[in-house]
C-alpha positions as CSV (number, residue, x, y, z in Angstrom):
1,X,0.0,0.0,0.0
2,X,1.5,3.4,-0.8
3,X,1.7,6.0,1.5
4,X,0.0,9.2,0.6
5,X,-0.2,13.0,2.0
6,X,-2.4,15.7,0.6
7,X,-2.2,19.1,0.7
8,X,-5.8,20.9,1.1
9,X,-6.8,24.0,-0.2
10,X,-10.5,24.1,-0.4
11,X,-12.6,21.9,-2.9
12,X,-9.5,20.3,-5.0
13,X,-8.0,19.4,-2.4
14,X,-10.5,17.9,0.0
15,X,-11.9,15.9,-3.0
16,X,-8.5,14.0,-3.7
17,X,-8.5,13.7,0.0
18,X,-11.7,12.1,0.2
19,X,-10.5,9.4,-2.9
20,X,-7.9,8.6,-1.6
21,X,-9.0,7.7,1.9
22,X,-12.3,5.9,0.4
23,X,-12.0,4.8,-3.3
24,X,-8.0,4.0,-3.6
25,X,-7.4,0.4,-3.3
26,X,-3.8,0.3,-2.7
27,X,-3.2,3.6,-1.3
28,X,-3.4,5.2,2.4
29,X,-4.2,8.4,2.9
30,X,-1.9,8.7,5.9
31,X,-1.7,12.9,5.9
32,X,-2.7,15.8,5.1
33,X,-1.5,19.6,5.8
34,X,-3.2,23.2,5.2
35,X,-2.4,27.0,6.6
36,X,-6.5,27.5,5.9
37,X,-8.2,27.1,9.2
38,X,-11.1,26.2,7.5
39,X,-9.2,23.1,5.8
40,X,-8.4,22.8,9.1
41,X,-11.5,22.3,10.6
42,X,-12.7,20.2,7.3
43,X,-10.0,18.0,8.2
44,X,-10.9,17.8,11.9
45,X,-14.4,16.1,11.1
46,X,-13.7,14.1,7.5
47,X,-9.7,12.6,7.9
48,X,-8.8,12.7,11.3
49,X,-11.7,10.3,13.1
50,X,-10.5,7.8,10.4
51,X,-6.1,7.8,11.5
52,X,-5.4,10.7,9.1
53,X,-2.5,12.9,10.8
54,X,-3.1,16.1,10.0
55,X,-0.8,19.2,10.3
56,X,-1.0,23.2,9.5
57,X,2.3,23.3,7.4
58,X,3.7,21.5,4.6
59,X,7.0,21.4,5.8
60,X,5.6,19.2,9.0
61,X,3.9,16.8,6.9
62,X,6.8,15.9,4.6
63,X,8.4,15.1,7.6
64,X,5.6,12.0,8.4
65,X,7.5,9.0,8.6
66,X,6.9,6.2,5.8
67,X,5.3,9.1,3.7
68,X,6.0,8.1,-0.3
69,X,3.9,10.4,-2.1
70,X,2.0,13.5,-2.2
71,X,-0.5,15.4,-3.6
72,X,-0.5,18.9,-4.2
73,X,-3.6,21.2,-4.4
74,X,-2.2,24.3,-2.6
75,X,-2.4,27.7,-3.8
76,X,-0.5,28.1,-7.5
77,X,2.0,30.5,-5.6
78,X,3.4,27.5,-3.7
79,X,3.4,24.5,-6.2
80,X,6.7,24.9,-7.7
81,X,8.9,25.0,-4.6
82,X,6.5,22.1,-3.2
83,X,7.1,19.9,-6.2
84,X,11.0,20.4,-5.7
85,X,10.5,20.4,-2.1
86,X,9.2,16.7,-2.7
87,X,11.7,15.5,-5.2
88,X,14.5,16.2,-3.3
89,X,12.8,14.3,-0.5
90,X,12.4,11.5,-2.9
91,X,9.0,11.3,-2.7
92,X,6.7,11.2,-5.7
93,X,4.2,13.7,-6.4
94,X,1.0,14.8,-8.4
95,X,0.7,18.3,-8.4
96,X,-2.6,20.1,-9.6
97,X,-2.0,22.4,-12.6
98,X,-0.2,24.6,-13.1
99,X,3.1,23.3,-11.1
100,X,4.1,27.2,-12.5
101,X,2.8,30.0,-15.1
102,X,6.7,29.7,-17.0
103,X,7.5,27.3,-19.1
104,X,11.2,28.3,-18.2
105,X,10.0,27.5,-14.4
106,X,9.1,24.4,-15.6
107,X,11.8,23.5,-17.0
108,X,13.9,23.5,-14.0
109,X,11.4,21.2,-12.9
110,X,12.1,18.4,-15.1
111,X,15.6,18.6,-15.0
112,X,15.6,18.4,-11.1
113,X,13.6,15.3,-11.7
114,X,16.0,14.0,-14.4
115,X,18.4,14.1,-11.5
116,X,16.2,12.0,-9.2
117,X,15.2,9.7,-11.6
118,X,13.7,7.0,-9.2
119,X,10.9,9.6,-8.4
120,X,7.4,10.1,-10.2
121,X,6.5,13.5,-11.1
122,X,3.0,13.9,-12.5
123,X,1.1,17.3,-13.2
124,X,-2.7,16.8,-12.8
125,X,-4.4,17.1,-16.5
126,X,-7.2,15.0,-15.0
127,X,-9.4,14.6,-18.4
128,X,-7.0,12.6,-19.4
129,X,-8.8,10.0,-17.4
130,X,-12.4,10.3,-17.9
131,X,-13.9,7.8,-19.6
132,X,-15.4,9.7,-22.5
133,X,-11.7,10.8,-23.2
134,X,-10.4,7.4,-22.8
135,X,-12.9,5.8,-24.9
136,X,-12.2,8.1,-28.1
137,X,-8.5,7.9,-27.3
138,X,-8.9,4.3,-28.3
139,X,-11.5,4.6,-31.2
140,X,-8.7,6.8,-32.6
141,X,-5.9,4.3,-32.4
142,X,-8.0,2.3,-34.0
143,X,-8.3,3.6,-37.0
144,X,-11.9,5.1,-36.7
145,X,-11.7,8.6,-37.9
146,X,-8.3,8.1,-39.6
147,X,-6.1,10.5,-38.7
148,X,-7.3,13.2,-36.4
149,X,-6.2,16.4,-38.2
150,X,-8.7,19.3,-36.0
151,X,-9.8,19.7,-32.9
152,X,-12.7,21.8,-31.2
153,X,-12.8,22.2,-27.3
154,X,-14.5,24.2,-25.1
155,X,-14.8,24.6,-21.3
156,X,-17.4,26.9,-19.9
157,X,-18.0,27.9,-16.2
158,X,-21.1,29.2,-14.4
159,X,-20.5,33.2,-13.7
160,X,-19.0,34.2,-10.4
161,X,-18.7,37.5,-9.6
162,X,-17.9,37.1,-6.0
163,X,-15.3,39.1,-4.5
164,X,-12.7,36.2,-3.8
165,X,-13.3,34.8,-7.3
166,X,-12.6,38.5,-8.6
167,X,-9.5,38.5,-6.5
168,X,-8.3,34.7,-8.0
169,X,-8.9,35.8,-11.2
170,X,-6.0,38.6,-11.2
171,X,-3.4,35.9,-10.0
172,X,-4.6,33.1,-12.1
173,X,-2.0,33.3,-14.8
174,X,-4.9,34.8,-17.7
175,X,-7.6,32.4,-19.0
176,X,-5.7,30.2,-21.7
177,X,-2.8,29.6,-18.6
178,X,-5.7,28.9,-16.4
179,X,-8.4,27.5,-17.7
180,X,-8.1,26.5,-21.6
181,X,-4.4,25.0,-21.0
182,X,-7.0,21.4,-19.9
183,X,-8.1,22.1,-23.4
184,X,-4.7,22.6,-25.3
185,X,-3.7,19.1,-23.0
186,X,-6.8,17.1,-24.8
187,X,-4.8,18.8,-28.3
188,X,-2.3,16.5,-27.6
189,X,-3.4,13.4,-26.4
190,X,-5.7,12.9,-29.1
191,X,-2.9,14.4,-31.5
192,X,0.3,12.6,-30.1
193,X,2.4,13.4,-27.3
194,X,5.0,14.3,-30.3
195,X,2.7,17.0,-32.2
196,X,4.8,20.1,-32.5
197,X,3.0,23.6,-32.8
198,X,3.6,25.6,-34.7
199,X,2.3,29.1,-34.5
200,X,-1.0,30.4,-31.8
201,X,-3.0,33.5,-32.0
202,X,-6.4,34.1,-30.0
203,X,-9.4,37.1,-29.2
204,X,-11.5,37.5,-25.9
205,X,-13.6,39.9,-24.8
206,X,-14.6,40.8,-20.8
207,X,-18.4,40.4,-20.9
208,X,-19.1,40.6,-17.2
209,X,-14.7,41.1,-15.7
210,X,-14.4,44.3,-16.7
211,X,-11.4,44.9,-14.4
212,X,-9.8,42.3,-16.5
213,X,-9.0,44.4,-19.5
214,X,-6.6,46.3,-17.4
215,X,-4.0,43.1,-17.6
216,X,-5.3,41.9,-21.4
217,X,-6.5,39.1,-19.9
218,X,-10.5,38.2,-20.8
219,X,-13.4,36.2,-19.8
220,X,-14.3,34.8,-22.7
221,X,-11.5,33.7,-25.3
222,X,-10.7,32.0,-28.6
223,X,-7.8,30.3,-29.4
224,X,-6.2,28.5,-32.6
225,X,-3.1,26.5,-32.4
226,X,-1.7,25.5,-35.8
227,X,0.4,22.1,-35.7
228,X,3.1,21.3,-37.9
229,X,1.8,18.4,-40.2
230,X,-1.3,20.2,-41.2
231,X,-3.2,19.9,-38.0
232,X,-5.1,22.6,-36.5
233,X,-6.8,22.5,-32.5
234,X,-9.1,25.3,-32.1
235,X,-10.4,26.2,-27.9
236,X,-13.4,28.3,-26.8
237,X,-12.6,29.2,-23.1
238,X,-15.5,30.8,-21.4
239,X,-16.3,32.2,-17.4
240,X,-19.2,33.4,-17.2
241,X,-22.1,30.8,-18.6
242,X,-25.7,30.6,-16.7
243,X,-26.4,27.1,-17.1
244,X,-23.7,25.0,-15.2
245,X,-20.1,23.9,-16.1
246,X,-20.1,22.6,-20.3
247,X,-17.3,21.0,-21.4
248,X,-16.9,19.2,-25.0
249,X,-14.6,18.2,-27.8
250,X,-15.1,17.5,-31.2
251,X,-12.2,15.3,-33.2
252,X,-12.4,15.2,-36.8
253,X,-10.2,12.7,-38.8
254,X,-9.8,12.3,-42.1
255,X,-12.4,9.9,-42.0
256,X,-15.1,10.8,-39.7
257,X,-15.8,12.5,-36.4
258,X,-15.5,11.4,-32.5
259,X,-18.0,14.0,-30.1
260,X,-17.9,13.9,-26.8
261,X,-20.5,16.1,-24.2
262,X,-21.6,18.3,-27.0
263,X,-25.0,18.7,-25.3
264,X,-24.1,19.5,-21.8
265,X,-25.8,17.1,-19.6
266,X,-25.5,15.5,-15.8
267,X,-27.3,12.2,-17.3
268,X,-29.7,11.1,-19.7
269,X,-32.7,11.8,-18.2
270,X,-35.4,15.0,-19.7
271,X,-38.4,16.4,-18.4
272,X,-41.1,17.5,-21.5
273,X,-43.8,19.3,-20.0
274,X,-45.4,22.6,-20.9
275,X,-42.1,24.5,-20.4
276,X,-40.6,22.3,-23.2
277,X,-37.9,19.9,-23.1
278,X,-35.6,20.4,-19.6
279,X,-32.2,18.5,-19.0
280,X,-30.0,19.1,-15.8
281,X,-26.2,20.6,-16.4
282,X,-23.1,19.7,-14.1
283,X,-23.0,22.1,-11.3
284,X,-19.0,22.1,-12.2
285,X,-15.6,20.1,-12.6
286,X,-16.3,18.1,-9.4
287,X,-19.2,16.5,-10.6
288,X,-18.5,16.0,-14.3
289,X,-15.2,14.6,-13.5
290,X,-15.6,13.0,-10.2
291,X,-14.9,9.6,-11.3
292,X,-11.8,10.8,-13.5
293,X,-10.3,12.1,-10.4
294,X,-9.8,8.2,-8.8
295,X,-8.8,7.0,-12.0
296,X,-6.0,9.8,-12.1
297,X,-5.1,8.5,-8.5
298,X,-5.3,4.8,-9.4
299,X,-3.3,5.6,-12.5
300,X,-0.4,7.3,-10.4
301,X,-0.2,4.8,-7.6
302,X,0.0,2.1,-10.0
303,X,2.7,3.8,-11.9
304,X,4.8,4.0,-8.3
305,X,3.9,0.7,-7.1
306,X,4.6,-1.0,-10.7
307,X,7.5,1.2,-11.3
308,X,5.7,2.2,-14.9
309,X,6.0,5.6,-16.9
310,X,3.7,8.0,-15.5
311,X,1.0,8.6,-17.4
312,X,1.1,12.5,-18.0
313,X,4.8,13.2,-19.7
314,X,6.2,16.2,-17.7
315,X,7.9,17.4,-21.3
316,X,3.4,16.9,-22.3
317,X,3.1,19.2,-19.5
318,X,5.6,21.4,-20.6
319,X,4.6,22.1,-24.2
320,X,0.6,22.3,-23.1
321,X,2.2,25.8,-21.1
322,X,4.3,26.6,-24.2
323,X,1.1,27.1,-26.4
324,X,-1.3,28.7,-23.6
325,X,2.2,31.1,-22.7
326,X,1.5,31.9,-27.1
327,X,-2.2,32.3,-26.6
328,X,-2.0,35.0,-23.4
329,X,0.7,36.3,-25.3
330,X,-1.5,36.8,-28.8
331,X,-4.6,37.7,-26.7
332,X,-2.4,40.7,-24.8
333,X,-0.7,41.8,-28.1
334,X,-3.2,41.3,-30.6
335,X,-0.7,39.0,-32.8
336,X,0.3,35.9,-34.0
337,X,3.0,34.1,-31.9
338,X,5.0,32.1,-34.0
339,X,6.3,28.3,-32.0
340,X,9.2,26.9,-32.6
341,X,9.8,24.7,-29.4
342,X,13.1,23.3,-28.3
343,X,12.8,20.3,-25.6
C-alpha cells in the first residue's frame, strides 16, 4: 500500500482527500496539511476520526515517517517550490495544474527530476482520465476517424462575480494559462504526445470582468493552435455561462468525427412538460469529472507501485504551457506568436 499526504486548499483538495482515503485500493491516505483554518477544521471532522494525521504546514507533513507520495492542491503561488520540495525528498508527487505560469520555471522542474530519476513526477491534467476521453483515445488508435487532423474544445464555467473569485482571477496566470491549458492538453493526447505547434494566435472579450482588460487578460476567449503536419486544435474558453459547467470536444479525422458532451448534460434523463424539453447541467468540474479524479489516483499509484511511466509526460506538461504562454501572449498583443519549441 502506498503512503500518501495531501495538501488541502479548499474543494481540489479535500476531493483528492476524500478518494484517496475511500476509493483508492492500494493507497493510504496517511496525511494531510493546510495554513486554511477552515481546511483545518474540514480535516478535523472528514480525515482525522479515520487515522489521518493532520498538520498546518507542509513542511511538517513531509516530515511524516513512511510518507511516499503527495498530492499537491495548494495555492498556485506555492506548487513549484512544493514539487521540488518533494523530489528532493524523494517522494513522488502529483501536483494540480499549473506546477508554474513559466515554461522556463518548468523547466527547472524536469531537470531536477532528471536528477532523481527513481521519483514520479505527474502534473494533474485530469481529463485525461475520464472515460469519455479514454474511450475516443482508443476509437482513434483504431483507425476510426483516420487521422485526427482538428480539434474543437470548449470549457465553460457558471458566472461568479464574487469578490474572492474576482480576487483569484487577477493571480490566475490569464484564462488560456488557467483554464483552456485542460483544453490545449486534450490537443495533444488525441494528437500525439510528439505534435509540434507551430504558431498560436487568440481574441477575448470581458463580458461581465471588466477589471480584467486592465491586464489583457478576458473572460471569454478564442484560441487556434496550428500544428506542424497540417493539423489545426481550435479552444473556446469561457467564465461566465448561466447554465452550469459545459465542457466538449469534437475530433475530426480524415475519415469521420469522434464528439464527446456536446450537449451539456449530468445524465440522460429529460423532463417535457409545458415548459418544453428540460435537462440538468453539471454544477461544475467536481461533478463532471468526479470519477476521473480516482482513476488519475489509481493511475499514479499504479505507476509508483509498478515502477511504470507515468501517465502524463512532464515534457506533455511542458509544451501544453508553451502554447497557452503563445495564446496570453497573442490575446495581450493582438498578434500571431509564431512556436518553434526546443525540448
Amino acid at each position: 500500500m502506498l503512503k500518501i499526504g495531501v495538501v488541502c486548499i479548499g474543494r481540489m483538495g479535500q476531493e483528492h482527500a476524500l478518494n484517496i482515503l475511500w476509493k483508492i485500493r492500494r493507497a493510504n491516505l496517511v496525511c494531510a496539511c493546510s495554513p486554511a483554518q477552515s481546511d483545518l477544521d474540514w480535516a478535523e471532522e472528514q480525515l482525522v476520526p479515520y487515522g489521518v494525521s493532520v498538520y498546518p504546514t507542509f513542511e511538517e507533513m513531509l516530515a511524516f515517517p513512511g510518507l511516499e507520495a503527495v498530492v499537491i492542491a495548494s495555492a498556485t503561488n506555492v506548487h513549484k517550490a512544493q514539487t521540488l520540495e518533494c523530489i528532493r525528498h524523494g517522494i513522488h508527487v502529483l501536483c494540480e495544474k499549473p506546477v508554474t505560469n513559466s515554461s522556463d520555471e518548468l523547466q527547472e522542474v524536469i531537470k531536477e527530476a532528471e536528477a532523481y530519476a527513481s521519483v514520479k513526477v505527474m502534473v494533474g491534467f485530469t481529463r485525461r482520465f475520464d472515460d469519455q476521453y479514454l474511450e475516443a483515445l482508443s476509437r482513434i488508435k483504431r483507425g476510426a476517424i483516420g487521422d485526427p487532423i482538428v480539434i474543437r474544445s470548449q470549457a465553460c464555467d457558471t458566472l461568479n462575480i464574487t469578490a474572492m473569485y474576482k480576487s483569484y482571477l487577477q493571480v490566475s496566470g490569464g484564462i488560456f494559462l488557467d483554464a483552456t491549458i485542460h483544453d490545449i492538453d486534450l490537443a495533444l493526447f488525441f494528437f500525439g504526445e510528439d505534435a509540434q505547434p507551430k504558431s498560436a494566435w487568440a481574441a477575448g472579450i470581458t463580458a461581465h470582468h471588466k477589471e480584467l482588460q486592465e491586464t489583457g487578460d478576458a473572460d471569454n476567449a478564442v484560441g487556434i493552435c496550428e500544428f506542424h503536419g497540417g493539423k489545426l486544435a481550435y479552444f473556446y474558453n469561457s467564465r461566465t455561462t448561466a447554465f452550469g459547467f459545459d465542457n466538449q470536444t469534437e475530433i475530426f479525422g480524415m475519415s469521420g468525427k469522434i464528439s464527446i458532451n456536446l450537449s451539456s448534460r449530468r445524465n440522460k434523463l429529460e423532463q417535457h412538460d409545458s415548459n418544453g424539453i428540460t435537462i440538468e447541467p453539471n454544477t461544475g468540474w467536481a461533478e463532471r469529472y468526479s470519477e476521473a479524479f480516482v482513476c488519475e489516483i489509481n493511475s499514479f499509484t499504479e505507476a509508483i507501485l509498478e515502477n511504470k511511466p507515468i501517465p502524463v509526460p512532464l515534457k506533455s506538461a511542458w509544451k501544453s504551457l508553451r502554447i497557452a504562454e503563445a495564446l496570453q501572449q497573442s490575446l495581450r498583443t493582438g498578434k500571431r506568436v509564431e512556436l518553434n519549441l526546443k525540448e
